[in-house]
C-alpha positions as CSV (number, residue, x, y, z in Angstrom):
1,X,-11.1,6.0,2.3
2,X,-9.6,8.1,5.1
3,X,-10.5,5.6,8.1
4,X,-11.5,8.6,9.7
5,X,-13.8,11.3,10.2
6,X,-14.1,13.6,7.1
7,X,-15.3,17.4,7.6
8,X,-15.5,19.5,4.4
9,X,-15.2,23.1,4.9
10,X,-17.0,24.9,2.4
11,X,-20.1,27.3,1.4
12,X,-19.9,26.0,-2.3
13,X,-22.8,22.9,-3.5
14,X,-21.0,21.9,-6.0
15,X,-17.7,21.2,-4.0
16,X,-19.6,19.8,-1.4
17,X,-21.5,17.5,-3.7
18,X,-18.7,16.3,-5.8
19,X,-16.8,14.8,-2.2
20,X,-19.9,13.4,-1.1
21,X,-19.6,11.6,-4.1
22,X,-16.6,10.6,-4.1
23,X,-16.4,9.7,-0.1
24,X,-19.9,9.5,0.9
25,X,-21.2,10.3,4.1
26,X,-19.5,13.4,5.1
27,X,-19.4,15.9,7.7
28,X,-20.6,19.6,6.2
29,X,-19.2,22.9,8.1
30,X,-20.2,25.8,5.3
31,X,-18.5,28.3,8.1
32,X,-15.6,27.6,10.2
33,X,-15.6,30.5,13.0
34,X,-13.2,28.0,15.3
35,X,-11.5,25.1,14.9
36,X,-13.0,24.0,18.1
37,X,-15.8,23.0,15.4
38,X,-13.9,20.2,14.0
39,X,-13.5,17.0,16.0
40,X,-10.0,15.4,16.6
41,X,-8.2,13.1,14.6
42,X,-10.4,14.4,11.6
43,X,-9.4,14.8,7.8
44,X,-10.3,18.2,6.9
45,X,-10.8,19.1,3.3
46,X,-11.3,22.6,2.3
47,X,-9.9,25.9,2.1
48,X,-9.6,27.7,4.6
49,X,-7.0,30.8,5.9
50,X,-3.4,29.5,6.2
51,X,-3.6,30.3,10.1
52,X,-6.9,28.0,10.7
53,X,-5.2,25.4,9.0
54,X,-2.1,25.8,10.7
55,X,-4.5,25.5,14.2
56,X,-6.3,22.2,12.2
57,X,-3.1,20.7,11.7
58,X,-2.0,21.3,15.7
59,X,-4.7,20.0,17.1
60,X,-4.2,17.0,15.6
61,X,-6.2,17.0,12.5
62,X,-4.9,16.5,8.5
63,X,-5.6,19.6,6.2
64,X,-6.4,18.6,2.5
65,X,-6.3,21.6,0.4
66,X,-8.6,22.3,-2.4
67,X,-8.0,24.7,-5.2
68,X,-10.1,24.9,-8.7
69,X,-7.5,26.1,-11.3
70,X,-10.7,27.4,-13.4
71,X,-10.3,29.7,-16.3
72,X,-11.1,34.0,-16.0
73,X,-14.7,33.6,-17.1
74,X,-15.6,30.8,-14.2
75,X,-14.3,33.1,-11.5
76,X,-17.0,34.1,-9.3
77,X,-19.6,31.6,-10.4
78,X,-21.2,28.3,-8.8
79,X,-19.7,25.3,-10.4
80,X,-21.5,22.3,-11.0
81,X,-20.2,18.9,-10.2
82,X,-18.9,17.9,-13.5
83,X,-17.2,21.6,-13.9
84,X,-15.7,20.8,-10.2
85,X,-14.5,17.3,-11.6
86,X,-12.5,18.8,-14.0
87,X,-10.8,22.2,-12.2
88,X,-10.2,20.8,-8.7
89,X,-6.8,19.9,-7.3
90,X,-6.1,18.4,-3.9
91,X,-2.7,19.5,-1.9
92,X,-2.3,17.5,1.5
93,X,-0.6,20.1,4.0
94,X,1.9,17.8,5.9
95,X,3.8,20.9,7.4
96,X,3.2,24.2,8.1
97,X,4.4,26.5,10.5
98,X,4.1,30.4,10.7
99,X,5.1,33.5,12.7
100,X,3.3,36.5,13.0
101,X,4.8,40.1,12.0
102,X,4.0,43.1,13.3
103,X,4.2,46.0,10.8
């Protein structure tokens, strides 16, 4: 789909299982501690804090967001595929460029 490397980032199955199948054979990181992890010229999907994606997105990498608009009494619970399929949004980030603040 991508015509290159995919690498999911992300500790939840049911996430995880509903890319792999929708893209197949996927790279699997449940815990990003570096982005020295992911190899270059991947697509990244996942969430991730805004900083790692801004160093995913320097180092040459896309950054696909993923978000589950899911309703109060989901929060905190593992979603199944088919509850996945039907909360999950996608949000490539094409741009993003940040300062640090001391306060």
């Amino acid at each position: 789909m991508f015509g290159k490397n995919i690498v999911v980032v992300s500790r939840h199955k049911g996430t995880i299982d509903y890319l792999k199948s929708k893209l197949g054979d996927v790279q699997v990181i449940e815990h990003l501690t570096s982005v020295e992890q992911i190899p270059k010229n991947s697509v990244v999907i996942g969430n991730l804090p805004i900083n790692m994606i801004e160093e995913v997105i320097k180092r040459g990498n896309e950054f696909i967001l993923v978000t589950l608009d899911i309703p109060k009494e989901l929060r905190g619970k593992d979603l199944d595929v088919n509850e996945v399929k039907k909360y999950v949004k996608f949000y490539k980030v094409k741009k993003l460029e940040l300062e640090e603040v001391v306060i």
